[in-house]
C-alpha positions in Angstrom: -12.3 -3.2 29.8 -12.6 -4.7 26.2 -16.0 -2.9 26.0 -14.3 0.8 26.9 -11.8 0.0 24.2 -13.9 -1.0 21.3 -15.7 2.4 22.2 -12.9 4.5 22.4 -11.3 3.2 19.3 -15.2 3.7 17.3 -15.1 7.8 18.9 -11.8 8.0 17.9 -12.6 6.9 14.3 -16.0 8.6 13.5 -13.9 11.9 15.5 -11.4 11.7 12.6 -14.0 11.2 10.2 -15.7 14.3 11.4 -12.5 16.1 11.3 -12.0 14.5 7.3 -15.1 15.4 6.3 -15.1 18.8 7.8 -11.6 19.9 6.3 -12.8 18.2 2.7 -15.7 20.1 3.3 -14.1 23.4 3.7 -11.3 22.9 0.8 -14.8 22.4 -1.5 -16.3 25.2 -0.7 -13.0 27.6 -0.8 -12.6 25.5 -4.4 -16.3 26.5 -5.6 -16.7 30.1 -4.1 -13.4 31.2 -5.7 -14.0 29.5 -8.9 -17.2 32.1 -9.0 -14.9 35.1 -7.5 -13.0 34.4 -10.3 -15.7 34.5 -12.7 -17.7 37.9 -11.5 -14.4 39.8 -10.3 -11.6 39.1 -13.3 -9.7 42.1 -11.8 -8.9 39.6 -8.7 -7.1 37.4 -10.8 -4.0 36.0 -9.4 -0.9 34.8 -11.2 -1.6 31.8 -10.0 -4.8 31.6 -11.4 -3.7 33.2 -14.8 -1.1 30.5 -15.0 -3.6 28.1 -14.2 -5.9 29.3 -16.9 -3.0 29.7 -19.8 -2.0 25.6 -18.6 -5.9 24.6 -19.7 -5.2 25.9 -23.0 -1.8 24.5 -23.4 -1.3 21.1 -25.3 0.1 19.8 -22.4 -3.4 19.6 -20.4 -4.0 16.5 -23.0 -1.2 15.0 -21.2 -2.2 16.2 -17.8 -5.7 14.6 -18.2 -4.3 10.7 -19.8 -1.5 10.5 -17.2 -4.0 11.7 -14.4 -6.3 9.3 -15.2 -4.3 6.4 -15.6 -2.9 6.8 -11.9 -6.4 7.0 -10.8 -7.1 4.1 -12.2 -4.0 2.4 -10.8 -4.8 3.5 -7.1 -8.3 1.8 -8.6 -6.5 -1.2 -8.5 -4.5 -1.5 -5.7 -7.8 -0.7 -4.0 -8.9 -4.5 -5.7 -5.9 -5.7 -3.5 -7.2 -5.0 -0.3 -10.2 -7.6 -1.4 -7.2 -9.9 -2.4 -5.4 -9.8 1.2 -9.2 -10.2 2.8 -9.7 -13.6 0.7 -6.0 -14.3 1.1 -5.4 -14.1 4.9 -9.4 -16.0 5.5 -8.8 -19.1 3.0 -5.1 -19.5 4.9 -6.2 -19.0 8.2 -8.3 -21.4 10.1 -11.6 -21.2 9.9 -12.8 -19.5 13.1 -10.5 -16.5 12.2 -12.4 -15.9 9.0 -14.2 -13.3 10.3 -12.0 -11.8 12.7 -9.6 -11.6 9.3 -12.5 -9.9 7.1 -13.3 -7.0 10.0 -9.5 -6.2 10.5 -9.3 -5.7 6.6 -12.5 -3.6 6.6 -10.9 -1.4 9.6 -8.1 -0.7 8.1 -8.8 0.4 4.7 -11.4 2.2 6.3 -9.6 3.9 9.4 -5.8 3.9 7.1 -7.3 5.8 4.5 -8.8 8.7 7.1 -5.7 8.7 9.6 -3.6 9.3 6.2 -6.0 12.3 4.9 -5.6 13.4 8.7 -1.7 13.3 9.7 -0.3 10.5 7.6 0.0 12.2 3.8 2.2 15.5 5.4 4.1 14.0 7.6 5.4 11.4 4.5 5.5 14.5 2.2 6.7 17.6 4.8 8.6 19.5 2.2 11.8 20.9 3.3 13.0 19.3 6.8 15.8 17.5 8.0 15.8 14.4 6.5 14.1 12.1 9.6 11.4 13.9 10.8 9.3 16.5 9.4 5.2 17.7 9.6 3.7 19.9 7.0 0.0 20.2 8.8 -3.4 18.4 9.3 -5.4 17.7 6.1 -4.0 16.8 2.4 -2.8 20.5 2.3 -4.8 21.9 -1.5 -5.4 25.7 -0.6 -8.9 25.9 -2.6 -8.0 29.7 -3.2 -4.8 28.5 -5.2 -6.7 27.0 -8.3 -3.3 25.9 -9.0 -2.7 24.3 -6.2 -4.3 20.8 -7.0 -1.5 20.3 -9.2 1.1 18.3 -7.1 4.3 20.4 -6.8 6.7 17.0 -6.3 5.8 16.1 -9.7 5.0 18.7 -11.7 1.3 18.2 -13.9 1.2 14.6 -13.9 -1.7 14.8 -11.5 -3.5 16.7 -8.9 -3.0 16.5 -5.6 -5.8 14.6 -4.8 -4.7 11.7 -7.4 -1.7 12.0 -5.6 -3.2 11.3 -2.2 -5.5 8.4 -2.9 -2.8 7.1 -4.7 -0.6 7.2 -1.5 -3.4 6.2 0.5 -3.6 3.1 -0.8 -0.4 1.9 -0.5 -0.3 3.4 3.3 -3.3 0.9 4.1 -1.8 -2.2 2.4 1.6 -1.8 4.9 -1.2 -2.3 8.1 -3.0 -5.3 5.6 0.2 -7.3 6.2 0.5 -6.7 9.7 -3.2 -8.3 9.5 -2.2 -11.4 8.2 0.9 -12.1 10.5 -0.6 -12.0 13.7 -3.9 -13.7 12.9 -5.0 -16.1 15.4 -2.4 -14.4 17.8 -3.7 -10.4 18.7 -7.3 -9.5 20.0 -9.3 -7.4 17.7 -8.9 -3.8 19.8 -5.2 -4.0 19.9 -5.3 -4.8 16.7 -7.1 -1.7 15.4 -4.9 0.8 17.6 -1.8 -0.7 16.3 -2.8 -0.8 12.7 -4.3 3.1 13.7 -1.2 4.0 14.7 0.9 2.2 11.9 -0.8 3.9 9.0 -1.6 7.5 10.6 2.5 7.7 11.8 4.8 4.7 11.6 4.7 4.0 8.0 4.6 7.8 6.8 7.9 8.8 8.7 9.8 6.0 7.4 8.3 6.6 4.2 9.6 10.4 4.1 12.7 9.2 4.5 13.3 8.4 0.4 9.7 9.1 -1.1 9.6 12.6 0.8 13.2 13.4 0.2 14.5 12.1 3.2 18.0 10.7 4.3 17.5 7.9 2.7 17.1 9.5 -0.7 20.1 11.5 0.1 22.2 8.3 0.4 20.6 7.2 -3.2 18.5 4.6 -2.1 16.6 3.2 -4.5 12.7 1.7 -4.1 10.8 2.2 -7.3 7.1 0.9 -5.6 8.0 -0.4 -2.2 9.9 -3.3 -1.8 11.3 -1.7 1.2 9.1 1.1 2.2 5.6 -0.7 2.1 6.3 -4.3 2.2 9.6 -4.4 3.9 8.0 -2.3 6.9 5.0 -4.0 6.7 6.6 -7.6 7.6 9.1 -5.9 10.0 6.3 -4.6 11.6 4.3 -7.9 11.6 7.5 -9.3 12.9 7.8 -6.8 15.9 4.6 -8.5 16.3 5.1 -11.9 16.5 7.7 -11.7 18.6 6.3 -10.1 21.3 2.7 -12.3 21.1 4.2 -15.7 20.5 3.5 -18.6 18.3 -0.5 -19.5 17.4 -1.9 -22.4 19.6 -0.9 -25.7 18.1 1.8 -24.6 15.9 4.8 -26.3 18.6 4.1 -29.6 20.4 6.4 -32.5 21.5 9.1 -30.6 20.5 8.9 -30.2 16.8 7.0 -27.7 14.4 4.2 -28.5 12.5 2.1 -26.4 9.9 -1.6 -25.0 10.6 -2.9 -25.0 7.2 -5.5 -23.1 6.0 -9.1 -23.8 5.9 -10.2 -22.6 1.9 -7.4 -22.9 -0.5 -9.4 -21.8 -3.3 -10.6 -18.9 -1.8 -6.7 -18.3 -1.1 -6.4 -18.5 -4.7 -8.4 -16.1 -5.1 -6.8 -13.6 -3.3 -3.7 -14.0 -4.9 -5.4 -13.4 -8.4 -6.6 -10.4 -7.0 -3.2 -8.9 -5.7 -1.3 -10.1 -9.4 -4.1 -8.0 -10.7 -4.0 -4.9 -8.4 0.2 -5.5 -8.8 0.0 -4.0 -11.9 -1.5 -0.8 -10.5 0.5 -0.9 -7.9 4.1 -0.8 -9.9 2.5 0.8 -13.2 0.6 3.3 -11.1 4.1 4.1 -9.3 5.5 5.1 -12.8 3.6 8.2 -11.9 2.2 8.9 -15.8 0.9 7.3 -18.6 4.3 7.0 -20.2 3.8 4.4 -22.7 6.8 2.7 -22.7 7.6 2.6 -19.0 3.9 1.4 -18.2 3.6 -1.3 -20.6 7.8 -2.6 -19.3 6.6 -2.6 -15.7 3.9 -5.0 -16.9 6.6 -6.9 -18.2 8.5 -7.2 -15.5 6.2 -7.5 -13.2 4.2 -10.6 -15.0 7.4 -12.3 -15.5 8.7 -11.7 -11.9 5.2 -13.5 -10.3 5.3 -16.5 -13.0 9.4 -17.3 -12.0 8.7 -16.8 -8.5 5.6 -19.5 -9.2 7.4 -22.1 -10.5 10.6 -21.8 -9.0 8.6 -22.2 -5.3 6.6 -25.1 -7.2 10.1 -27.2 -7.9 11.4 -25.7 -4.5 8.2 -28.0 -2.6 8.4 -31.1 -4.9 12.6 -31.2 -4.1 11.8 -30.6 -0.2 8.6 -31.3 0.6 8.4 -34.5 -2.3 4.8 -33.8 -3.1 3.2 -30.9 -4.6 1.9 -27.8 -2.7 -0.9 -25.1 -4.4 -0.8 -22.9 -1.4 3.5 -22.8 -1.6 3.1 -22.3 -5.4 0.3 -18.9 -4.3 2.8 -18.0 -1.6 5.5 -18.5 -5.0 3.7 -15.7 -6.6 3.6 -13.1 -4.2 7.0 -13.7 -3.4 8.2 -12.7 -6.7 6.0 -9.3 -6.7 7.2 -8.5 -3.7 10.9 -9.0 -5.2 10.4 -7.1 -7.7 8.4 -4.3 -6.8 11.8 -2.4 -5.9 13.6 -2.4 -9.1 10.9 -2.8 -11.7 11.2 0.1 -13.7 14.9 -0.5 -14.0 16.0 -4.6 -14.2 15.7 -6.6 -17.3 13.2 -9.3 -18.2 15.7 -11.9 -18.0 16.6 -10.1 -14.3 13.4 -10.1 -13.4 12.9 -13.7 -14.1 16.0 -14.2 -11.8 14.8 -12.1 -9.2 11.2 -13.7 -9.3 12.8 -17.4 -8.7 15.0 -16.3 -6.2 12.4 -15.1 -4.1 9.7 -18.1 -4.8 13.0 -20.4 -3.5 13.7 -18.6 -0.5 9.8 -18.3 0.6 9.8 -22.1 0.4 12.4 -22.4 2.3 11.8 -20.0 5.2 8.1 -22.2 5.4 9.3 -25.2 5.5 12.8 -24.8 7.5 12.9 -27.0 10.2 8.9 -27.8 10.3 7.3 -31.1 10.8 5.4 -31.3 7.6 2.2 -33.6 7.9 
């Protein structure tokens, strides 16, 4: 039985693979055989295409081309992130989950990214529908024959559609990454990859069309600047849903009381969680959605100061509770306050960010260590 599954999940993947590379295929060619239509027939020309041609010659292509390249570089970095959660979930785990940690990270960058080209970027981004549920096609949707078309209608020329995609991919994988690291040592590998299949491809883009796709919760003025909510919040929901239904890992209850399983590699944790500080600032700069010099360089801010509170406040949080000090509580400190502030970061001061930062370091302490027998 575990044999027919690992093969039907593989099919399944290299089928939408296929599918990818086939559609990508297409959209290339259309691209390249009207780009010389264009060229030997000049009577065919569209006003699309003319208004294409007059925005290359306009000042603001300089623009276009700086804030374009800057997201790419963001989704760049969030990219880096997925290598963080990889060295992050294998140093915390135990040791013999290592590699079952490192294969579910490979799977799902891998299989998130192509179930979001596939179904997952139009059913976040529909267009008009009626707030919950809506499905704009197969594919990322660029018409090749619309020269035009690359440049993402929901945001006018800060990038092309493609930026926009692997942008959004990215994020859509990372949702499934935490779902990876709370049910380690408790989920076999095949149910693993269908759920995280299914997560990525459908779950996470309907709730996320909900605000980022003009849903009902943007209607209500909702407010998630990177994804608090949208990719961290129903990430860990989802790793909840999880956990709840497979149970504690083997050794975590006994005699009555709780005790910690900690990890195997701490510096290899540390790692990691360089890796996602540094991919953070694609992450929430990339989500200003240009180069904007302002509102980049104050989501650094904000950001930075957010992961530093959120370090030391879960660093005095373990030396009043715990009475010794803790690396991996002052790593989990750090995440903690990116996660806090990934909502507002745009918006909240420095001095709020700070407070938002330790907040969050405090209360991941204290979630930990509530109630556990702490060797």
């Amino acid at each position: 039985m575990k044999k027919t599954v690992n093969i039907m999940v593989i099919l399944a993947i290299i089928g939408l693979a296929f599918y990818t590379a086939v559609y990508a295929g297409s959209e290339t060619v259309a691209t390249e055989s009207s780009a010389v239509a264009i060229a030997e027939e000049v009577s065919a020309t569209t006003d699309s295409q003319a208004a294409y041609e007059a925005f290359l010659q306009s000042p603001e292509y300089v623009k276009f081309i700086i804030d374009n390249l800057w997201i790419l570089l963001a989704a760049a970095m969030v990219f880096i992130m997925h290598l963080g959660f990889a060295t992050v979930e294998s140093g915390f785990t135990q040791r013999k989950n290592s590699i079952n940690v490192i294969y579910k990270n490979v799977f799902i960058l891998s299989a998130g990214i192509l179930m979001y080209a596939l179904i997952g970027f139009k059913l976040m981004y529909p267009g008009d529908f009626n707030g919950f549920f809506g499905f704009a096609g197969f594919g990322i949707g660029f018409d090749g024959a619309d020269p035009a078309g690359m440049l993402t209608p929901a945001y006018g020329a800060e990038m092309t559609i493609w930026t926009d995609f692997i942008f959004q991919a990215m994020f859509a994988a990372t949702a499934a990454t935490i779902v990876s690291g709370a049910v380690t040592g408790r989920i076999k590998l095949p149910a693993f990859m269908i759920f995280g299949t299914l997560l990525v491809g459908i779950s996470y883009p309907i709730t996320g069309s909900w605000l980022w796709g003009g849903g009902w919760l943007d209607e209500l003025g909702f407010y998630d600047f990177a994804g608090s909510t949208l990719v961290h919040g129903v990430g860990g929901i989802a790793g909840l849903a999880c956990v709840i239904i497979l149970g504690a890992r083997k050794g975590k209850y006994a005699d009555g009381k709780i005790f910690t399983i900690p990890g195997h590699n701490i510096p290899l944790a540390t790692m990691g969680v360089f890796l996602l500080w540094f991919g953070w600032f694609g992450f929430n700069g990339g989500s200003v959605l240009s180069a904007e010099p302002a509102e980049v360089s104050f989501v650094f801010v904000t950001t930075a100061l957010a992961a530093c509170a959120g370090a030391l406040s879960a660093m005095a949080a373990t030396s009043l509770f715990m009475k010794h000090l803790d690396a991996p509580m002052a790593l989990n400190g750090i995440l903690a306050g990116l996660v806090g502030i990934t909502a507002g970061a745009n918006v909240v001061s420095p001095l709020s960010a700070i407070a938002i930062g330790a907040i969050a370091g405090l209360l991941v302490v204290v979630s930990i260590t509530s109630g556990e027998h702490l060797p």
